[in-house]
One Martini backbone bead per residue (centre of mass of N, CA, C, O) as a GRO file, in nm:
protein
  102
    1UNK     BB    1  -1.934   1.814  -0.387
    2UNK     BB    2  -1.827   1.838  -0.108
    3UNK     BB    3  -1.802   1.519  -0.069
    4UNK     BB    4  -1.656   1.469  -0.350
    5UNK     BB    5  -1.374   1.567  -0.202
    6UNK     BB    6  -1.376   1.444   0.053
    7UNK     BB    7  -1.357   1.147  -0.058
    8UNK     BB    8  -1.088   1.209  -0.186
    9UNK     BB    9  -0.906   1.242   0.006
   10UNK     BB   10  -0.976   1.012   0.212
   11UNK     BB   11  -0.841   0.827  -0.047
   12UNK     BB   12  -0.577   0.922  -0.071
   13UNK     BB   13  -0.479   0.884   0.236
   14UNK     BB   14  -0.496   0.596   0.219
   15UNK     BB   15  -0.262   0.528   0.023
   16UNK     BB   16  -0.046   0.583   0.257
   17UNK     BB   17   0.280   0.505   0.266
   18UNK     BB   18   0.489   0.454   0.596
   19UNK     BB   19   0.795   0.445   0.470
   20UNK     BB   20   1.114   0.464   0.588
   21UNK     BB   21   1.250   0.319   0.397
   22UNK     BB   22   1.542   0.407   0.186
   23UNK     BB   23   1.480   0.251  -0.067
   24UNK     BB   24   1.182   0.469  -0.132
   25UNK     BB   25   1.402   0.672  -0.163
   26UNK     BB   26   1.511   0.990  -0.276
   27UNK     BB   27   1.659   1.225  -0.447
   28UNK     BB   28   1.662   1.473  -0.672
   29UNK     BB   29   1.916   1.329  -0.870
   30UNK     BB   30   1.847   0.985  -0.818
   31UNK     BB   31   1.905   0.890  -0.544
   32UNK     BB   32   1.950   0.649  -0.335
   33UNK     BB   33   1.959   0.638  -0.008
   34UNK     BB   34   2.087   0.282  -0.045
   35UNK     BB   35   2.344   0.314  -0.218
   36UNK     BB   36   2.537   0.469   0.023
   37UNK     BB   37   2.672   0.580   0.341
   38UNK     BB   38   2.642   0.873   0.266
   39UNK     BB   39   2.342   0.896   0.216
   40UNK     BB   40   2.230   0.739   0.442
   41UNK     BB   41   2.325   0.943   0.676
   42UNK     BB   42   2.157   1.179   0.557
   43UNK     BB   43   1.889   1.045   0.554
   44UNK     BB   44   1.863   1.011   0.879
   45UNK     BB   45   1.924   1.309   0.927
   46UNK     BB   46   1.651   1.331   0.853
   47UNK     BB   47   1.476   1.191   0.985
   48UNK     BB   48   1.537   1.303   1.279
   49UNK     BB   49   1.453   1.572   1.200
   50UNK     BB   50   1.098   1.494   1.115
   51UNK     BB   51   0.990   1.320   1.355
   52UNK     BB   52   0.942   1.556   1.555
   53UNK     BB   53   0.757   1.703   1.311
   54UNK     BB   54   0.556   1.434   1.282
   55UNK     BB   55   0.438   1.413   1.607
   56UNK     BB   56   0.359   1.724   1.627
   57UNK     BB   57   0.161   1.925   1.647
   58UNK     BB   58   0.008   2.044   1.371
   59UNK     BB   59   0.134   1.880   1.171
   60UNK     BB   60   0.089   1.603   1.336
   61UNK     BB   61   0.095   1.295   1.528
   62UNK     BB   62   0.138   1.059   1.810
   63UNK     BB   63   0.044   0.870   1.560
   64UNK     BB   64   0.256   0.660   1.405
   65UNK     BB   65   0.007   0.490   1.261
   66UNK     BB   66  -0.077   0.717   1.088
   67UNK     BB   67  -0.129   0.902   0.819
   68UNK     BB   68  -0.050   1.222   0.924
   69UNK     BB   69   0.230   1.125   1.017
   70UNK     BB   70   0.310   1.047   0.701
   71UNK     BB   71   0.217   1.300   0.576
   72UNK     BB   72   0.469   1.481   0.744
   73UNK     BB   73   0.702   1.302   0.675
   74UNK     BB   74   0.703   1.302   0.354
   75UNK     BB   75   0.698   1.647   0.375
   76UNK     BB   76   0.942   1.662   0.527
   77UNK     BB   77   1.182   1.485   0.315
   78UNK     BB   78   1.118   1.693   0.079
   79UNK     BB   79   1.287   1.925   0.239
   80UNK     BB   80   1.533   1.754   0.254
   81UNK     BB   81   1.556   1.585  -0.012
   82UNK     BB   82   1.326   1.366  -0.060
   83UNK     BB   83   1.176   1.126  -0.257
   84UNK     BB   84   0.967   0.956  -0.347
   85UNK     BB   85   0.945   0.611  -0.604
   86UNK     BB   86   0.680   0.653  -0.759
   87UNK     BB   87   0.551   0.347  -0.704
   88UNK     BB   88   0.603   0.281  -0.435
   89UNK     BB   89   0.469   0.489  -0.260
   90UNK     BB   90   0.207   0.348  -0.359
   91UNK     BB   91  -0.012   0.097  -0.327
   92UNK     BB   92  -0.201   0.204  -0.606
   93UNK     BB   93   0.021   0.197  -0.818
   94UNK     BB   94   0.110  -0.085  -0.863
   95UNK     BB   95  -0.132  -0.163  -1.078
   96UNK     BB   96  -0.001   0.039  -1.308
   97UNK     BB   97   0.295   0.026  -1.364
   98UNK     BB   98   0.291  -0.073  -1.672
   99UNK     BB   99   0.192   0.258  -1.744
  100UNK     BB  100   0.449   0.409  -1.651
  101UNK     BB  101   0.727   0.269  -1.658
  102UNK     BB  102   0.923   0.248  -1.375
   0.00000   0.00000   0.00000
């Protein structure tokens, strides 16, 4: 059993993109980072503010193309008002798209 929770994890974490593109991000409100200058500039100042704490162990790793880079990042963002768009998050939910409707 817990090897087959090991491998549900480690297969999450497999499909976590990279993207740190506003256009992938969303605020709380539905408005995407790049929709105006004003919300662009808000989504960068949190990105710089994120990367710091996605690089530095215990959160994060200096290895910037890891998984757990990418989900420090995801979840500093997430902290900052920002969060993934639905289907873009994952590549693996691009497969489903039609079933979730989004």
């Amino acid at each position: 059993m817990k090897s087959l929770a090991l491998i549900g994890a480690l297969a999450s974490l497999a499909f976590i993109s990279a993207a740190e593109a506003p256009a992938n991000y969303q605020s709380f409100g539905g408005v995407t980072a790049d929709s105006n200058p004003v919300t662009t500039r808000h989504y960068e100042a949190a990105l710089k503010h994120c990367r710091p704490e996605a690089i530095n162990p215990p959160r994060g790793t200096r290895e910037v193309g890891s998984l757990r880079y990418s989900a420090a990042l995801r979840a500093c963002l997430y902290r900052q008002g920002y969060l993934d768009r639905g289907s873009f998050a994952y590549p693996a939910n691009l497969a489903f798209d039609h079933f979730f409707g989004l």
